[in-house]
N, C-alpha and C positions, 0 to 999 in steps of 0.2 A: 142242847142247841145254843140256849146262852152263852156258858161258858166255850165254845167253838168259835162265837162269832168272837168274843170279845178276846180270844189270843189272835184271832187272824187281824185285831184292829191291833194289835199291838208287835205285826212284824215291820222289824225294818225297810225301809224302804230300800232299794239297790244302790244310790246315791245317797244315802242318808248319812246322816253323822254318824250314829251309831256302824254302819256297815264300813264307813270309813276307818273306824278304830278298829273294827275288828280285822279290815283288810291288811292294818297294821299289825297287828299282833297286840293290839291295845285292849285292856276290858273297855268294855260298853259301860263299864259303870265307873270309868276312872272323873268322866266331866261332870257327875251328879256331886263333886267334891264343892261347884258353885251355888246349889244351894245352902252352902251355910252359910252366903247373905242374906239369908229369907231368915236370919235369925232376929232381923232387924226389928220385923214386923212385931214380934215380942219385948224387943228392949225399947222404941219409940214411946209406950204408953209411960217409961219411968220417968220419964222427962215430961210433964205434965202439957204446962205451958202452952193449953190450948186445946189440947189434942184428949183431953178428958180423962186420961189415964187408965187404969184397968177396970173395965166397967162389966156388967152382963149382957150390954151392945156389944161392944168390940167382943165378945168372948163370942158369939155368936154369932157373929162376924166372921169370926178366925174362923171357926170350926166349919161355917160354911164357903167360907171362899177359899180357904186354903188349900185342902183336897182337889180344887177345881183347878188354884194353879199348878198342883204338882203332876195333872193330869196334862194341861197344857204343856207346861217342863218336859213330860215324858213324851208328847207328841212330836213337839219340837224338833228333838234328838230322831223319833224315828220316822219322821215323815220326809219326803223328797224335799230335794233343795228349793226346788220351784213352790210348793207351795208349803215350806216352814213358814215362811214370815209370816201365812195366816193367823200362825197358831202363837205367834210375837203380838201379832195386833190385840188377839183373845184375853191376852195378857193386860195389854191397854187396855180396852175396854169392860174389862172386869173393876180396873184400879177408876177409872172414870165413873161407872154405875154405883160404886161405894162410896166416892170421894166426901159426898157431902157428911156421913155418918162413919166412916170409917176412914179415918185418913194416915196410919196404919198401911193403908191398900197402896199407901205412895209405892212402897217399895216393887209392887206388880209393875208400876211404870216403868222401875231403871228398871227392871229386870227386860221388860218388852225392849224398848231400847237400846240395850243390851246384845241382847237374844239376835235384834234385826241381823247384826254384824255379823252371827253367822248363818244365817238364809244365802239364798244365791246373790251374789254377787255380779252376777258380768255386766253390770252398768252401774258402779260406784255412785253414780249423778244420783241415780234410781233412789239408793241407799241411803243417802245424803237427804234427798227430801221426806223419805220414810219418817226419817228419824226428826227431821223438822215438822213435817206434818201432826207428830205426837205431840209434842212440846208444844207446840202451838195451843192445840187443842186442852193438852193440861192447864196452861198459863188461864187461857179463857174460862175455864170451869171453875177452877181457884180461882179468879179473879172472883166470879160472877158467886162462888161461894160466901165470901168472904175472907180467903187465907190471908196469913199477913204479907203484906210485901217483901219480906227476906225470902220466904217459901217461894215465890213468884219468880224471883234472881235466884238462888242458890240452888236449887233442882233442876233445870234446865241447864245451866253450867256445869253443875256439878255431871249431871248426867253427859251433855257433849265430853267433857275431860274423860270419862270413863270409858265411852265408845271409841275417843281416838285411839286406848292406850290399847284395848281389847285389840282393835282393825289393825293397828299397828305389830303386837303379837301375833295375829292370825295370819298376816301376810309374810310376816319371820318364819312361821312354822310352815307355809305352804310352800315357799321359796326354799326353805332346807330341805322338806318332803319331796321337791321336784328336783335337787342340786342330788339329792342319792340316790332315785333312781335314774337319773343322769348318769350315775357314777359305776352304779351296775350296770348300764346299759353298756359303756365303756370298756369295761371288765369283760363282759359276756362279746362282744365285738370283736375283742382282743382276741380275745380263747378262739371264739369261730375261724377269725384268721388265720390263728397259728395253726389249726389243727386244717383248714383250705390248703397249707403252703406244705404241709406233714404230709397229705394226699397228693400231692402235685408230683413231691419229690419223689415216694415211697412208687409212683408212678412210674415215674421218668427210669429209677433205680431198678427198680425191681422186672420190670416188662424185657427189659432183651434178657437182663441173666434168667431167670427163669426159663424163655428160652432156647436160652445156651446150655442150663442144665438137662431142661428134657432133651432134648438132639444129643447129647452127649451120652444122655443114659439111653437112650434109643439105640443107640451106634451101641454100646457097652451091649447090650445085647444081642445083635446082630453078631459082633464078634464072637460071643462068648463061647459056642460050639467050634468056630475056625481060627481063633489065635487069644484064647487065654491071657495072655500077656499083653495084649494092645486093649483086650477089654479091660483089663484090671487099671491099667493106666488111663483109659477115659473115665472108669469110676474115680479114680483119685484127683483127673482136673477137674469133672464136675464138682467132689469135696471143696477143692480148690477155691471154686466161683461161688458155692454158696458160702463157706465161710467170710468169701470177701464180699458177697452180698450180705451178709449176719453185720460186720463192723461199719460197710454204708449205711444201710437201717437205722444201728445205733447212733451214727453221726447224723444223720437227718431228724433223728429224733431228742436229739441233746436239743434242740434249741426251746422246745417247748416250754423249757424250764424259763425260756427269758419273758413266760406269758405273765409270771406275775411282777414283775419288774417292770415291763412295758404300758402294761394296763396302768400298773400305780402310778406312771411319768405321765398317761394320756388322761390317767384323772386328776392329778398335780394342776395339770395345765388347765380344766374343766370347774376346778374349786378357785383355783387363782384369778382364771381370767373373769370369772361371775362377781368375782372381789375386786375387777378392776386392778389387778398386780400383772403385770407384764409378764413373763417366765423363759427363761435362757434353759436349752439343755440339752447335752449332747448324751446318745445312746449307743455307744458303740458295742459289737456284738462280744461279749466276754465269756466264755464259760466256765461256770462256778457249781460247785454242788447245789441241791433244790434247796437244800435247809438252812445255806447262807441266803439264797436269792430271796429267801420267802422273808428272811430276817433284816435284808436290805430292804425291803418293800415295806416293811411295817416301820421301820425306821423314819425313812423317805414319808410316808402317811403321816407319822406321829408328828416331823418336824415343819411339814405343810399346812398340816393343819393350825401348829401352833402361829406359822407365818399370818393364814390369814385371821384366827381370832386376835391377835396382840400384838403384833410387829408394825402395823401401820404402815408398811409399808410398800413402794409402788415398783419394786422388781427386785427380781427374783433367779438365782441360777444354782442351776445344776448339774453338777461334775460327776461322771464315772470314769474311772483309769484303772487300768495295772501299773503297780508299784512292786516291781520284783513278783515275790511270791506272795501277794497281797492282792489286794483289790480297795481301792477307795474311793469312798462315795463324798463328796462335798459339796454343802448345801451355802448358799450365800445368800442375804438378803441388805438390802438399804434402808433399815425400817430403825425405830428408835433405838433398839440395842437396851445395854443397862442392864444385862441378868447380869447379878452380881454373886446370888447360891443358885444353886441345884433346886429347883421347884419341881412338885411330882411330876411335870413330862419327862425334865432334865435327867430327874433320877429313875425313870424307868425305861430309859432310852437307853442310860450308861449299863443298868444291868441287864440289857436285852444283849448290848456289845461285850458287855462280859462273859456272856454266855458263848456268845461265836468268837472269844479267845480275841475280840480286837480292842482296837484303844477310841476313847471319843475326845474329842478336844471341841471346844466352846471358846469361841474369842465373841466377845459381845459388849465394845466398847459404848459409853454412854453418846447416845446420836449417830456413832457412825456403823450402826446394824450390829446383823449376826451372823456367825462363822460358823459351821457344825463341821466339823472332819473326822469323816468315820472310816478305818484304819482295821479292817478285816483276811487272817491272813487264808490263803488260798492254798494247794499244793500245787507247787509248779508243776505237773504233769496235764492240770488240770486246764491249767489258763493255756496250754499248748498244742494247739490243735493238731491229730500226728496226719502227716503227707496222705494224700489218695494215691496211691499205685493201681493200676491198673491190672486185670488178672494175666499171667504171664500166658504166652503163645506157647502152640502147641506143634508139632508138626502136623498134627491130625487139625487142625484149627484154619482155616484163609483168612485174609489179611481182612475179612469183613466182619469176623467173630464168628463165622456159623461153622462147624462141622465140615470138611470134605464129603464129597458124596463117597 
C-alpha cells in the first residue's frame, strides 16, 4: 500500500515541467543537470569565515535537510504549474528554519528563488513580489541573526541577477517552443490546402469524363451484338478519354510538390516577421522534380534561419525564376554582411547544391548585406507545361460531350 501511494505522489502532473519535456521528446531527467549547484552547500564550509566550517552540526544538518530539498526539487518538477511555487516556498522556508545554525541552507534560498521562475507565470507582477517577498524576509532573519552585512547585500543581488538571467532564458525557450509549432502549424495548413485544391480539381476533372466513359461503354455494348465495328470504336474513344483523364490527374497532381516550397516561404515569413525583418517574395508556380524542390526548401530554411540569428538585419527578399533550363532561387538581405569564408551553414549549403548539380554564389560585402544565388539546373521538359487538348469529337458524340442516344 505504501509503496502504491508513494508512486501515485510521484506522477507528473499533466501541466507539469516534467510532462512538458516529455511532450518534447525531452528526458525528465535532463533539468535535474541544476542541481549541481547544491554542490555549494558542501564547498561554503571550506571558507570558514564565520560559517563554522565542517562541523558534526552542519553534517547533520546536511544529512537531514538535504534529502528534504531534493524531495521538494523533485516535487517541483512534477507538480502543476499552479501550485509548484509551493514547493519553491518549501525550499524557503527550510533555508529560514536552519539559517541560525546552518548557514550552508543559504543555498535552499537561491534555489527557492530560482525555482519561482519556473512556477506559473501569467502575472509577472505576481512573480516579481514572490521573489521580493523572500529576500525580504531572508535580509530580516540575517539581519536579526547576526550575519555580516556583505551577506545582507550580496545574496539578495546576487540572487535578483540570477532570476533575471534564468526569466530571461525561460522566455527564449517558450518564444522558440511556440515560433515551431507555429511553424508546423504552417506546414500542416499548407499540405491541408494543397491536398483541399487536389480534391477540387481531381473533382471538377474527373466527374464528367468518367461519365463519358460509362455511356460510351454502355453504348459499346448495346452495339456489340448489331454492329461490331461502331462498338469497337466506342471502346477505343472511351480509351481515348481515360487516357486523357490519366495525364489531367497527373497535371493536377504535379503541383503538390510545390507543398514543400510554399509552406517553407509561409514559414520564412512567420520566423522573419516574430524577428521584426520585413520579407519580399515572389512565388511563382514552376515545376521542378520533388527532390530539387525538397532541396530548394531546406536551402531557403538554412539561409532564413541564418538571416534571423546573425544578419541583423530589417529586410528581406526572395527570388524564384526560371533561367533557361535551370531554376533560381535568390535570397537578399540588408543586414551587416562581412562573411568573408564558408562557416558550417555556408559549407553545408554549398554541398547540398553540389549535390543537385547547381552552383551557389555568396556576395556578402562588409555593411552592405547578403546575396545567396542558388543556380539549380532543371530539364527543360520539366519547367514546360505541355497544352491541355481537349478529347477529340466523335461522330457518335453531340456537341455537349454525352453519347447520341
Amino acid at each position: 500500500m505504501i509503496p502504491a501511494f508513494i508512486a501515485r505522489w510521484f506522477v507528473p502532473a499533466p501541466d507539469s515541467a516534467v510532462a512538458d519535456d516529455l511532450r518534447r521528446g525531452k528526458s525528465p531527467w535532463t533539468d535535474s543537470v541544476h542541481l549541481l549547484w547544491s554542490l555549494w552547500i558542501f564547498i561554503t564550509p571550506m571558507f570558514d569565515n564565520g560559517l563554522r566550517g565542517y562541523t558534526l552540526t552542519w553534517l547533520l544538518f546536511t544529512l537531514a535537510s538535504y534529502p528534504v530539498f531534493l524531495l521538494l526539487f523533485a516535487k517541483l518538477r512534477l507538480a502543476s504549474r499552479r501550485s509548484a511555487h509551493l514547493y519553491a516556498w518549501g525550499m524557503a522556508v527550510l533555508c529560514f528554519a536552519l539559517l541560525r545554525w546552518y548557514p550552508s541552507g543559504l543555498s535552499y534560498f537561491v534555489y527557492a528563488c530560482v525555482m519561482l521562475s519556473h512556477c506559473d507565470r501569467r502575472s509577472f507582477r505576481n512573480y516579481v513580489l514572490q521573489v521580493l517577498a523572500v529576500n525580504i524576509i531572508y535580509v530580516v532573519l540575517a539581519w536579526q541573526i547576526g550575519f555580516p552585512t556583505a551577506l545582507l547585500v550580496i545574496m539578495p543581488v546576487t540572487v535578483f541577477v540570477i532570476c533575471i538571467i534564468v526569466t530571461v532564458e525561460q522566455l527564449h525557450k517558450e518564444k522558440d517552443a511556440a515560433l515551431s509549432l507555429s511553424h508546423d502549424e504552417v506546414r500542416r495548413l499548407a499540405a491541408t490546402a494543397e491536398r483541399e485544391r487536389i480534391g477540387r480539381d481531381l473533382h471538377d476533372l474527373l466527374g464528367h469524363t468518367l461519365s463519358l466513359i460509362t455511356l460510351k461503354l454502355e453504348l459499346s455494348r448495346k452495339l456489340f451484338d448489331r454492329d461490331v465495328e461502331a462498338a469497337r470504336r466506342e471502346v477505343e474513344e472511351a480509351e481515348k478519354v481515360a487516357r486523357h483523364a490519366l495525364a489531367e490527374v497527373r497535371s493536377a497532381v504535379t503541383g503538390i510538390r510545390a507543398t514543400d516550397l510554399a509552406a517553407e516561404l509561409a514559414s520564412a515569413r512567420l520566423l522573419l516577421e516574430s524577428s521584426r525583418v520585413h520579407l519580399e517574395y515572389n512565388a511563382p508556380s514552376i515545376d521542378m522534380p520533388a527532390e530539387i524542390e525538397r532541396g530548394l526548401s531546406l536551402l531557403l530554411r538554412e539561409a532564413v534561419t541564418n538571416i534571423a540569428r546573425h544578419a541583423a538585419a530589417s529586410c528581406v527578399q526572395i527570388e524564384l525564376r526560371r533561367e533557361h533550363a535551370a531554376v533560381c532561387m535568390q535570397v537578399s538581405d540588408n543586414g551587416r554582411g562581412g562573411i568573408a569564408a564558408d562557416g558550417n551553414g555556408i559549407s553545408g549549403m554549398r554541398e547540398r547544391v553540389r549535390a543537385l548539380g547547381g552552383t551557389l554564389e555568396v556576395q556578402s560585402p562588409l555593411g552592405g548585406g547578403t546575396q545567396l544565388r542558388v543556380v539549380v539546373p532543371v530539364p527543360v521538359l520539366r519547367l514546360v507545361e505541355p497544352p491541355r487538348a481537349p478529347p477529340a469529337a466523335t461522330p457518335a458524340q453531340t456537341s455537349s460531350g454525352y453519347p447520341a442516344a
